[in-house]
N, C-alpha and C positions, 0 to 999 in steps of 0.2 A: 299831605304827602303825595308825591307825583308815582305815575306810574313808571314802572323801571322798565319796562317791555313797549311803552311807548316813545310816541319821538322826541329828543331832549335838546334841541335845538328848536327855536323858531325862525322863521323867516319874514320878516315884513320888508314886503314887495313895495314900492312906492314907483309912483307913473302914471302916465294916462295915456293910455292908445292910439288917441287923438291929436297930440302933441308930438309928431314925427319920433327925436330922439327920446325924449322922454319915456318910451313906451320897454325900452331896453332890458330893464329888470323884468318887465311881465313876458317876454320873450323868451328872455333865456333860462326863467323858469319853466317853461312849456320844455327846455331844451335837457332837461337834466334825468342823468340814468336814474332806471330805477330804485337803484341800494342808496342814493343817496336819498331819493326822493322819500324814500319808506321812512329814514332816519327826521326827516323834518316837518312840522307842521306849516303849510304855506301859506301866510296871509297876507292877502291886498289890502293895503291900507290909503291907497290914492298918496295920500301925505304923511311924511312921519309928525308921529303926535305923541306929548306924553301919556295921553290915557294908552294907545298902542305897549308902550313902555312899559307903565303901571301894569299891564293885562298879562306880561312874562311873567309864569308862574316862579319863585324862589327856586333858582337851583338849574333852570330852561336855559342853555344860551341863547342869543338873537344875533340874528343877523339882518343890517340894513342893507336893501340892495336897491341901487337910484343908479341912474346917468346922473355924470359928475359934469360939472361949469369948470374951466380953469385946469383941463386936462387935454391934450390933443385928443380927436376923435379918436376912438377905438381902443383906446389903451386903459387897461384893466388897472385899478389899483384894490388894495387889500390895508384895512390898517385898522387896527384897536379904539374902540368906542373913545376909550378915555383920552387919545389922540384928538377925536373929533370934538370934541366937549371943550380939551383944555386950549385956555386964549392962545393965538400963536398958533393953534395946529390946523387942521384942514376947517376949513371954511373959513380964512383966515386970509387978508389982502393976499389977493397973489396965488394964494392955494387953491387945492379943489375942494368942491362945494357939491353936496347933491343938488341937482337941478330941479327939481320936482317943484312944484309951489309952497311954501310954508308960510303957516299963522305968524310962525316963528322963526331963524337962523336956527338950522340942525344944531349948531353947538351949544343954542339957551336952551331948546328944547333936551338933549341928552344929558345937559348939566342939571335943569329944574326936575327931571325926572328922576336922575342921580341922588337928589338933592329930597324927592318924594318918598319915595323906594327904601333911601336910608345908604345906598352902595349902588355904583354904575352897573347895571346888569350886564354879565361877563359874555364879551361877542365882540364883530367885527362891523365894519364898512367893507361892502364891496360893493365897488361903482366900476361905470365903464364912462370916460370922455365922451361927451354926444357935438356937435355940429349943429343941429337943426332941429329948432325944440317949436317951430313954427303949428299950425294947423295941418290935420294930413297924418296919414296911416305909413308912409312911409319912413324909414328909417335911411339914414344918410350914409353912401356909403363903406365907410370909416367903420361905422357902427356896426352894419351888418357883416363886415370880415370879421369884426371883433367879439361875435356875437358866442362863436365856440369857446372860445377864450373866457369869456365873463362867463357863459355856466359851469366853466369847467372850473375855474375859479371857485364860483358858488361851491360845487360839489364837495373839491377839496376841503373846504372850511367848515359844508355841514359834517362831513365826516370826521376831520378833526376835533370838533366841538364836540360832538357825539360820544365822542373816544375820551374827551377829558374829563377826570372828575372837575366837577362842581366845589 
C-alpha cells in the first residue's frame, strides 16, 4: 500500500545533457516550483524503458517527459499515455515522437509494459519540439523560449495527477 502523504505522481525524465535539444526535460525539471515539485517523485531515466514502467508503484501516476521529433521547436504538447501506445497515435508517421534514444519505439515500449503491468499506468506525455539533438550543452533557441512553457506544463499535470484519484 503507497503512502498517502507522499508524492503520487512520478516523473520519468528522459534526455541527455550532452545531446543539445535532448536535454530539455532535465532542464525544465530543474525549472519547476516548489508545490509541485513536493507533489512528485523525480526520476532520470536517460531512456524510457519498460522496467522504468514496471517500477510505478499500483495506483502512482507517471509522467513522461522527452523533447519530441516531428513537432516545431519549442512548442509544448500534453497527451494520454494510451494515445502514445495506440498505433496511429503519436509516434506514428508524421506525428511526434519522444526523441530521446530508445531500445524500443515509446509506443512498443508503453504498449509491452501495458501489456506487463496487466493495465496502461494512468499518466501523461509531456514533450517540448527540439531542433538540435546534435553533440553540445546547448539548447536551440526554439527550445530555450519554450522552456517556461514545458515546466509549467509539467507542473500543471503533476498537480492534476496528484489531485486525481487513482
Amino acid at each position: 500500500m503507497s503512502d498517502v502523504s507522499g508524492p503520487r505522481t512520478r516523473v520519468l525524465v528522459c534526455g541527455e545533457r550532452m545531446r543539445g535539444d535532448d536535454a530539455a526535460a532535465l532542464v525544465a525539471v530543474e525549472m519547476l516550483p516548489e508545490d509541485a515539485r513536493a507533489l512528485a517523485e523525480v526520476v532520470e531515466v536517460g531512456q524510457l524503458s519498460v522496467e522504468a514502467l514496471l517500477d510505478v508503484p499500483d495506483g502512482m501516476a507517471v509522467i513522461v517527459a522527452d523533447a519530441a521529433v516531428g513537432l516545431a521547436a519549442g512548442v509544448v504538447v500534453t497527451l494520454p499515455l494510451e494515445r502514445m501506445a495506440a498505433r496511429g497515435g503519436v509516434g506514428a508517421s508524421g506525428g511526434a515522437a519522444p526523441a530521446s534514444s530508445h531500445s524500443l519505439p515509446p509506443d512498443q515500449v508503453l504498449a509491452l509494459a501495458a501489456e506487463l503491468r496487466g493495465s496502461m499506468p494512468r499518466g501523461v506525455f509531456v514533450g517540448i519540439g527540439g531542433a538540435e539533438f546534435s553533440f553540445g550543452e546547448e539548447l536551440s533557441a526554439a527550445v530555450a523560449a519554450g522552456l517556461a512553457t514545458f515546466a509549467a506544463a509539467l507542473a500543471d499535470e503533476i498537480r492534476r495527477l496528484s489531485a486525481d484519484e487513482p
